[in-house]
C-alpha positions as CSV (number, residue, x, y, z in Angstrom):
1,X,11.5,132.8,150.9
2,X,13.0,134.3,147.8
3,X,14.6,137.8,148.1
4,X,12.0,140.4,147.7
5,X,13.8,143.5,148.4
6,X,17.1,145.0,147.4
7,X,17.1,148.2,149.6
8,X,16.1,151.8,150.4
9,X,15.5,153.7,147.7
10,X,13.9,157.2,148.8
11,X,12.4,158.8,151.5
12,X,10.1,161.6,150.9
13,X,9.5,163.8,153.6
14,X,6.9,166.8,154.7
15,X,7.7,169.9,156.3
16,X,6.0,173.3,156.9
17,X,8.6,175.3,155.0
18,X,10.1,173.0,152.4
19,X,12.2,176.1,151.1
20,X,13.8,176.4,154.0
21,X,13.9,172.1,154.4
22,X,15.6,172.0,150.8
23,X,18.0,175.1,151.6
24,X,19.3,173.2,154.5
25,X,20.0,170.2,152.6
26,X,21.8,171.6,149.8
27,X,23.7,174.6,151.6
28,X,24.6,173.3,154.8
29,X,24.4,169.2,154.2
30,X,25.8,169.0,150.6
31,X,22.9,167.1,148.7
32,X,21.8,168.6,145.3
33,X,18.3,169.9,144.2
34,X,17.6,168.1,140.8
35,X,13.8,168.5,140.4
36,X,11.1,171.0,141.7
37,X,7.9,169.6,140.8
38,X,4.2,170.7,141.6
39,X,5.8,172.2,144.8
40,X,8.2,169.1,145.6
41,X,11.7,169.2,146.2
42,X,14.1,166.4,144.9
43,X,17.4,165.9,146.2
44,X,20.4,163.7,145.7
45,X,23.8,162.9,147.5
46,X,26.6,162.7,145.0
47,X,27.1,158.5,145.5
48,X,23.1,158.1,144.9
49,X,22.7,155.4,141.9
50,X,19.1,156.8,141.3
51,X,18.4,160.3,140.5
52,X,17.1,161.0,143.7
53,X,17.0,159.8,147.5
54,X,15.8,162.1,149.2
55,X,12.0,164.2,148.6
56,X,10.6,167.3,150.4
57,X,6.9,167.9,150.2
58,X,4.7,170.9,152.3
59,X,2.5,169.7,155.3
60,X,2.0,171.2,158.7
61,X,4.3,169.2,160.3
62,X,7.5,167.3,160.2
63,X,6.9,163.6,159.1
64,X,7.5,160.6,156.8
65,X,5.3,160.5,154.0
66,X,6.2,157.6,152.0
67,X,9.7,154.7,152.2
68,X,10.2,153.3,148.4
69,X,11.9,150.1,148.8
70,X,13.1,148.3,145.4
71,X,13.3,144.5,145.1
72,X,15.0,142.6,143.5
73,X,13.2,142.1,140.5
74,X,10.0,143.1,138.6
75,X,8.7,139.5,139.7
76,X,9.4,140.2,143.4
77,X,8.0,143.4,143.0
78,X,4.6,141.2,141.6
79,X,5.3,138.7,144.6
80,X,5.2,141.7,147.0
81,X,2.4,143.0,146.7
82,X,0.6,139.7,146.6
83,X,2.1,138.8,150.1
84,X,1.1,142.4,151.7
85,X,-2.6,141.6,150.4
86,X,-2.6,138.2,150.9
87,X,-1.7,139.4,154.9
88,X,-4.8,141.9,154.9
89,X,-3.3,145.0,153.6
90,X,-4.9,146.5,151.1
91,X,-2.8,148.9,148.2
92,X,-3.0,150.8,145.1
93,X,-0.7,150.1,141.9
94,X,0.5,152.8,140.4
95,X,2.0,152.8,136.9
96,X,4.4,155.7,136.9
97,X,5.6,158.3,139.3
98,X,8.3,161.2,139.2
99,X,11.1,159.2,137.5
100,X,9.9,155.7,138.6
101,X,7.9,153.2,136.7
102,X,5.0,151.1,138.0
103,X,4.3,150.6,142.2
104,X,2.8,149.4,144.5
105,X,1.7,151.5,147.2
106,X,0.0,151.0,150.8
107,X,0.1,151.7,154.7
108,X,1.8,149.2,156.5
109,X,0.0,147.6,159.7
110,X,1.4,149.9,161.9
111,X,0.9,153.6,159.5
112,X,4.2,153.3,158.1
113,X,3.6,154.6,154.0
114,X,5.3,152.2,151.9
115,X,6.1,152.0,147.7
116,X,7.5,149.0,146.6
117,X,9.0,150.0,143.1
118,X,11.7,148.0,140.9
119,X,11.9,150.4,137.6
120,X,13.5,153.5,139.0
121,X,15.8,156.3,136.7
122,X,19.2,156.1,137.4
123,X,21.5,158.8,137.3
124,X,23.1,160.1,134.3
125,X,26.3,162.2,134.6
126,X,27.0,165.2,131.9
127,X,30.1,166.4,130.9
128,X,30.9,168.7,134.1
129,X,29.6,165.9,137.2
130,X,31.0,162.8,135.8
131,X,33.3,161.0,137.6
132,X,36.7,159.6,136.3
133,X,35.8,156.6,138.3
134,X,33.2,154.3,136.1
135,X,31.3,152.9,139.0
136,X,30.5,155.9,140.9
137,X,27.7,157.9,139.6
138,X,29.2,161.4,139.7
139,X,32.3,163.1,141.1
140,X,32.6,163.5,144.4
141,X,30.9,166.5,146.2
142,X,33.6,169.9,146.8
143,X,31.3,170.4,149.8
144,X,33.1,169.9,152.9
145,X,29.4,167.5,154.6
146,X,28.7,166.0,151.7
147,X,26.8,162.5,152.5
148,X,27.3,159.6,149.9
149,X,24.5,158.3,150.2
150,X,21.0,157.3,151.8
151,X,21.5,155.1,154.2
152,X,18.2,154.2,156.4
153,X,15.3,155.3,158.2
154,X,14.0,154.3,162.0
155,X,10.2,154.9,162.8
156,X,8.0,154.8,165.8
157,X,5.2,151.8,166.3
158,X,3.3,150.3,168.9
159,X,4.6,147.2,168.9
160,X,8.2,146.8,167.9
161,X,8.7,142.7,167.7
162,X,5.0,142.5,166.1
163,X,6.3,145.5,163.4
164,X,9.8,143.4,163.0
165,X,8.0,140.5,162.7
166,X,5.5,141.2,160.2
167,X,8.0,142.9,158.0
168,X,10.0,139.7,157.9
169,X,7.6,137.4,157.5
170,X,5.5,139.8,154.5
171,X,8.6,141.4,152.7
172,X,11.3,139.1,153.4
173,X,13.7,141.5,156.1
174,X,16.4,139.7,158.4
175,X,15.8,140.8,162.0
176,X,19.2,141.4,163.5
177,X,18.7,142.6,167.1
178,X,16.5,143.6,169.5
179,X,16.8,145.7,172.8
180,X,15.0,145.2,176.1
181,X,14.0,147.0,179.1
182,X,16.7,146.1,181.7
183,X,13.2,146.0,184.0
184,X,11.1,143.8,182.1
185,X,11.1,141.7,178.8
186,X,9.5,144.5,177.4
187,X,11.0,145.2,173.4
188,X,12.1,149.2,173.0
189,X,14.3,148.7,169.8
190,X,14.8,146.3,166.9
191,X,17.1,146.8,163.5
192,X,15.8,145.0,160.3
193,X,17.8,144.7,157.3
194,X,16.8,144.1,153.2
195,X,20.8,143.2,152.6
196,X,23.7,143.0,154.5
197,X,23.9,146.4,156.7
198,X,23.0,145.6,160.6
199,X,19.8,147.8,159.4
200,X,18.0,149.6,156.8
201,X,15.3,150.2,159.0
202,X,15.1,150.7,162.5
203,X,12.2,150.3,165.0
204,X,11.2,151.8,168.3
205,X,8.3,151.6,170.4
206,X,5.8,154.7,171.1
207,X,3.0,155.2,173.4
208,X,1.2,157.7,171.6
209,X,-2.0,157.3,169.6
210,X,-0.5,158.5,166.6
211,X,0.7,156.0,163.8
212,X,3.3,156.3,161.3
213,X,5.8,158.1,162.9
214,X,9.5,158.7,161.9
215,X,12.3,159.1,164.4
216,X,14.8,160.0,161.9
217,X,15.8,159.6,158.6
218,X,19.9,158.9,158.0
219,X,22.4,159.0,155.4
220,X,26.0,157.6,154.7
221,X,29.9,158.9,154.9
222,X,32.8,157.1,154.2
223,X,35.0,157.6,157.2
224,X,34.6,158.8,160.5
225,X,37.0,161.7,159.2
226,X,33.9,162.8,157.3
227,X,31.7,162.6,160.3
228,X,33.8,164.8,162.1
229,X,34.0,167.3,159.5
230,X,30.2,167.2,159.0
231,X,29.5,167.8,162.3
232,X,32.6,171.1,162.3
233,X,31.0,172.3,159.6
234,X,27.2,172.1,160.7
235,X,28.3,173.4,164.1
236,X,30.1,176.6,162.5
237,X,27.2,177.1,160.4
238,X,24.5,177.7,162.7
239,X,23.4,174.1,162.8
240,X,23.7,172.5,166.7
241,X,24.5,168.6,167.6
242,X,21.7,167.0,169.3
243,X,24.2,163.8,170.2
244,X,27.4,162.3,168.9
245,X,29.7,162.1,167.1
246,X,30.0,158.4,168.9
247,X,29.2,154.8,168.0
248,X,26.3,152.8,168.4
249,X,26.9,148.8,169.8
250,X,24.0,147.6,168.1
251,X,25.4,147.8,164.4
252,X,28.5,149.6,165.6
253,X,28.3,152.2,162.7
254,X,29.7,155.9,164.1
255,X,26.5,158.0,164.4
256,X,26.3,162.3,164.6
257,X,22.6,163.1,165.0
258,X,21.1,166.7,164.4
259,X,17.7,168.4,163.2
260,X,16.9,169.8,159.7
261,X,14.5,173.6,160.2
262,X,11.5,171.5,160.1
263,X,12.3,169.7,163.3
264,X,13.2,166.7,161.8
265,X,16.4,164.7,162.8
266,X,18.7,163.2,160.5
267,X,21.7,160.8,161.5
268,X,25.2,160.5,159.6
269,X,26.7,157.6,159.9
270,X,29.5,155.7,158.9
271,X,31.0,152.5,159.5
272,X,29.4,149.4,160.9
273,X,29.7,145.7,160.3
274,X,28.1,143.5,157.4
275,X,26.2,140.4,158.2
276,X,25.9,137.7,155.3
277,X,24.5,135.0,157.4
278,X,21.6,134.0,156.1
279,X,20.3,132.3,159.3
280,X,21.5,134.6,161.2
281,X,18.9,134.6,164.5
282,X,18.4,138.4,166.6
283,X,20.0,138.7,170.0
284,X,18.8,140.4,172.5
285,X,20.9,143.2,174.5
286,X,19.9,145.3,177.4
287,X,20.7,149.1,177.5
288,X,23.8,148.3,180.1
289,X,25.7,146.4,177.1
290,X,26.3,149.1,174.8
291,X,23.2,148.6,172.3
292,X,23.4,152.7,172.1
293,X,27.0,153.5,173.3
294,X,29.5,151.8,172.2
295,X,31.9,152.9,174.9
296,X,28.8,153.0,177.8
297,X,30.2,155.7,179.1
298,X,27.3,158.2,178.1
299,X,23.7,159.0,178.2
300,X,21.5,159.9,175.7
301,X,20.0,163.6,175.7
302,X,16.3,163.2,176.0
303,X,15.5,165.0,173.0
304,X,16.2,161.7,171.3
305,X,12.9,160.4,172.0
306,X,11.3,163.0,169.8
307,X,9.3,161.6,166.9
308,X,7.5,162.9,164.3
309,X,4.8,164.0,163.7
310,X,4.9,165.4,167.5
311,X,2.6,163.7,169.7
312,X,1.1,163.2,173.6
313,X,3.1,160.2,174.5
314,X,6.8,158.5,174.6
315,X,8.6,157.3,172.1
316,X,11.9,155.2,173.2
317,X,15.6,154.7,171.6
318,X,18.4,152.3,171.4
319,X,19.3,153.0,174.8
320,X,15.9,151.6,176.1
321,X,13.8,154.2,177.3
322,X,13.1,157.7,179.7
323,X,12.3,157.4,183.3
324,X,9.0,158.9,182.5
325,X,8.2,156.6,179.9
326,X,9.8,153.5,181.9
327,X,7.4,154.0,184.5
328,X,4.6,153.9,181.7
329,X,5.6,150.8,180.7
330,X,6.1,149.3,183.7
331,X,3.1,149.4,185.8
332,X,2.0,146.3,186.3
333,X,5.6,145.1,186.3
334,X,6.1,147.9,189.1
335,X,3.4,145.8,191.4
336,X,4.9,142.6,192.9
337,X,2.9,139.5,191.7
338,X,1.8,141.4,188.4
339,X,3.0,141.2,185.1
């Protein structure tokens, strides 16, 4: 298949009190408000090629409302949207948004909001942001937990190896890994990639009847140096971790996880491997490996299995999955002769 996608472009994002949503970005995480329009907040991190990565819209409750994904050209972008149709998914062009130009729109198969877009604004400096460096897009941020840049976004589905599945065989994504119950061959986690990063979106399963959901979104650092001082300075403002700073074995980026006033989690990561293999095949690893820690020397809090919107349910992580939801998932494994 030709490449159809290039990457992550945007996320945009709902919460009950976008004020206090966009505050907390700006103030205490180091992005920059660049638009307010028709009650939406846009935001950038100083590295962001496109005016804007990150967008804050009102709703009741914390949850992703749309991923933007560019390809590669405006062809794929034409290509695209013919393979999500010609796969049974039905979606809406649209010929210009706020600082994009025409897109295709639609819900993916499991209620994940998608725009495929390849004319997007890029960023233009002035006189008092430009960078000395030519290929970065701005100076560098004088706030001490500044992130660089979008980085990915992991959502909750039904069906993790159908969800990683489809998306590789619509949109073009490499599958990189998967994690399994130690129990049962039953699939908790997967990382797909549109380029070389071990992910640009993440999967993991949930028992709850509501689609669509977001486990959190995540942006990009440098170093682990700036990790560190994101999390100092989040903690000595007010702001509490929910896990890390550590490193993940699947991908092996160094992760710091913590919530936005909405609710929502966001990840900082930095680090990780690149994969250019192009027939690269997924392994397979079981929580007792590392796929979450690194070091295995550490659980996960349970909050982690959170997602959003908030439902009746489980939702799992990297690490596999809660007791509670294990023994969901496990019954008629739990019954000798079953399953």
């Amino acid at each position: 298949m030709e490449k159809l996608l290039s990457h992550l472009a945007h996320l945009e994002i709902a919460s009950p009190d976008v004020e206090a949503s966009a505050t907390f970005y700006a103030e205490r995480f180091g992005m920059r408000i660049v638009d307010r329009v028709d009650g939406a907040v846009y935001l950038r991190a100083w590295g962001d090629y496109y005016e804007y990565s990150l967008v804050i819209v009102s709703g009741p409750e914390p949850a992703l409302t749309r991923m933007a994904w560019r390809t590669a050209s405006a062809e794929a972008l034409e290509v695209a949207a013919r393979r999500v149709q010609e796969a049974g998914i039905e979606g809406t062009w649209v010929q210009s948004g706020h600082r994009f130009g025409r897109a295709f729109e639609f819900t993916g198969p499991y209620g994940h909001p998608m725009r495929l877009v390849y004319e997007l604004q890029r960023f233009t400096a002035d006189e008092t942001t430009r960078s000395i460096y030519p290929d970065r897009p701005e100076k560098r941020s004088q706030h001490a937990a500044a992130p660089r840049f979008l980085d990915h976004v992991t959502v909750a589905t039904s069906d993790v190896r159908g969800m990683a599945q489809w998306y590789s065989d619509v949109l073009g994504f490499r599958i990189m890994a998967f994690t399994d119950l130690e129990e049962a061959p039953i699939t908790v986690f997967s990382v797909i990639t549109t380029n070389e990063k071990s992910h640009d979106l993440g999967i993991v399963l949930d028992t709850s009847d509501r689609p669509g959901r977001v486990n959190h979104i995540a942006f990009w650092v440098d170093t682990l140096e700036d990790l560190f001082r994101t999390a100092d300075v989040l903690m000595e403002h007010g702001t509490d971790i929910e896990y890390g700073p550590s490193v993940h074995g699947i991908g092996e980026q160094n992760f710091l996880y913590f919530r936005e006033p909405s609710g929502l989690r966001v990840e900082l990561n930095s680090g990780g491997y690149r994969n250019y293999v192009p027939d690269w095949e997924a392994n397979t690893w079981l929580p007792h490996q590392g796929s979450n820690n690194f070091f295995r020397n550490g659980e996960m809090p349970h909050s982690m299995t959170e997602s959003f919107p908030p439902a009746e349910g489980h939702t799992a992580t990297e690490e596999g999955a809660s007791e509670e939801m294990k023994a969901a998932l496990l019954n008629p494994y739990a019954q000798h002769g079953r399953g």
